[in-house]
C-alpha positions as CSV (number, residue, x, y, z in Angstrom):
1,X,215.4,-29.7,-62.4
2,X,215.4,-26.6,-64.0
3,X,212.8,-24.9,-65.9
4,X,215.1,-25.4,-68.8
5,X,216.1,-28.7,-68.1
6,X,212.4,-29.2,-68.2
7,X,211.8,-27.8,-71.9
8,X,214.8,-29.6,-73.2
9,X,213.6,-32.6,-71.7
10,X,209.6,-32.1,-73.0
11,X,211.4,-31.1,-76.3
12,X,213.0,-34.7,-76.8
13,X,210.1,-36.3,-76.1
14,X,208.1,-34.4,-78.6
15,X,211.1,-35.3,-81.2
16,X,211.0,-38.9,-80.4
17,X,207.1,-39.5,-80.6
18,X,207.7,-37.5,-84.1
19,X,209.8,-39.6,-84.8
20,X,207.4,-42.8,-83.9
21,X,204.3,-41.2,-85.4
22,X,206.2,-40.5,-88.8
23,X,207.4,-44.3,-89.1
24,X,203.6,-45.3,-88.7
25,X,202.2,-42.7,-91.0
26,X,204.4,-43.7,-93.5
27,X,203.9,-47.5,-93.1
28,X,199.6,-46.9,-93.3
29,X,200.0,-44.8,-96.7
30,X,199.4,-41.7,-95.1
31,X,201.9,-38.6,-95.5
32,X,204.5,-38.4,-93.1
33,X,204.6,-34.2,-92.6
34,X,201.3,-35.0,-91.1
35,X,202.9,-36.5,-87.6
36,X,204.5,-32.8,-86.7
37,X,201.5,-31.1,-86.3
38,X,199.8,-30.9,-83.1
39,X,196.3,-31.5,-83.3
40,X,195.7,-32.9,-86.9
41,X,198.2,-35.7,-86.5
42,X,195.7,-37.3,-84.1
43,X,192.7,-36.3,-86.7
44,X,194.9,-38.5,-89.0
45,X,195.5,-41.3,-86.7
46,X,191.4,-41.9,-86.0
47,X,191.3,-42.0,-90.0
48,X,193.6,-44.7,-90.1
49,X,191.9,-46.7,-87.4
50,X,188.7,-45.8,-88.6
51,X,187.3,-43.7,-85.5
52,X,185.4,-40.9,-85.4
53,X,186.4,-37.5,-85.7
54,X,185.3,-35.9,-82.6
55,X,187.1,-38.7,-80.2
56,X,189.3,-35.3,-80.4
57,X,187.3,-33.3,-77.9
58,X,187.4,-36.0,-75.6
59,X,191.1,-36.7,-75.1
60,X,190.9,-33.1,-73.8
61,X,188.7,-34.4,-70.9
62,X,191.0,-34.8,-67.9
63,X,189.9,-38.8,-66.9
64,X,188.3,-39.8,-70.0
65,X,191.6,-38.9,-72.2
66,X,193.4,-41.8,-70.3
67,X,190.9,-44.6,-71.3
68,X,190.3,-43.3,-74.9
69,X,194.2,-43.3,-75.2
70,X,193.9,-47.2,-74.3
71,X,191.8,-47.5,-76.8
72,X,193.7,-45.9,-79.7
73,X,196.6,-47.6,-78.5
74,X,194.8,-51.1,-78.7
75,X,193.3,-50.2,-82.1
76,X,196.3,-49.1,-83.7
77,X,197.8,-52.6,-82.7
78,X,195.1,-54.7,-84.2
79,X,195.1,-52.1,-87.6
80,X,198.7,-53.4,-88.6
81,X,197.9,-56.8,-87.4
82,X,199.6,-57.3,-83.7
C-alpha cells in the first residue's frame, strides 16, 4: 500500500471509532463533541467508568497500554449493563 492509501485508510478508522465513541457519549449523558478530540475523549471515558484520571499516562506505556485497554473495554461493558 501506498503512503496515501495508508492515511486514507487510518482516516476511516479514526471516522468510524468517532462515530462509536459519539453513540456511547451520548447514551451515558455526556456531550457528544467530546469523542472528536484526541486525548480528552479518553479523560471523558474514565469519568464515565469511574477511573482515575492518570490511567492516561499509562496507555502511553508500550505493554501496559494493551492490558489497561482490556480493562476499559471490560468496564465500559459492565457500566451499561452487558
Amino acid at each position: 500500500m501506498s503512503a496515501i492509501q495508508w492515511i486514507v485508510f487510518a482516516f476511516i478508522l479514526q471516522v468510524v471509532h468517532f462515530l462509536g465513541t459519539w453513540k456511547l457519549y451520548k447514551v451515558a449523558g455526556e456531550a457528544p463533541w467530546k469523542a472528536i478530540v484526541p486525548i480528552y475523549n479518553v479523560i471523558i471515558l474514565l469519568k464515565i467508568i469511574n477511573r482515575p484520571k492518570w490511567w492516561v499516562f499509562l496507555l502511553f506505556l508500550p505493554v501496559i497500554n494493551l492490558m489497561i485497554f482490556m480493562v476499559l473495554w471490560v468496564d465500559t461493558v459492565k457500566y451499561f449493563g452487558k
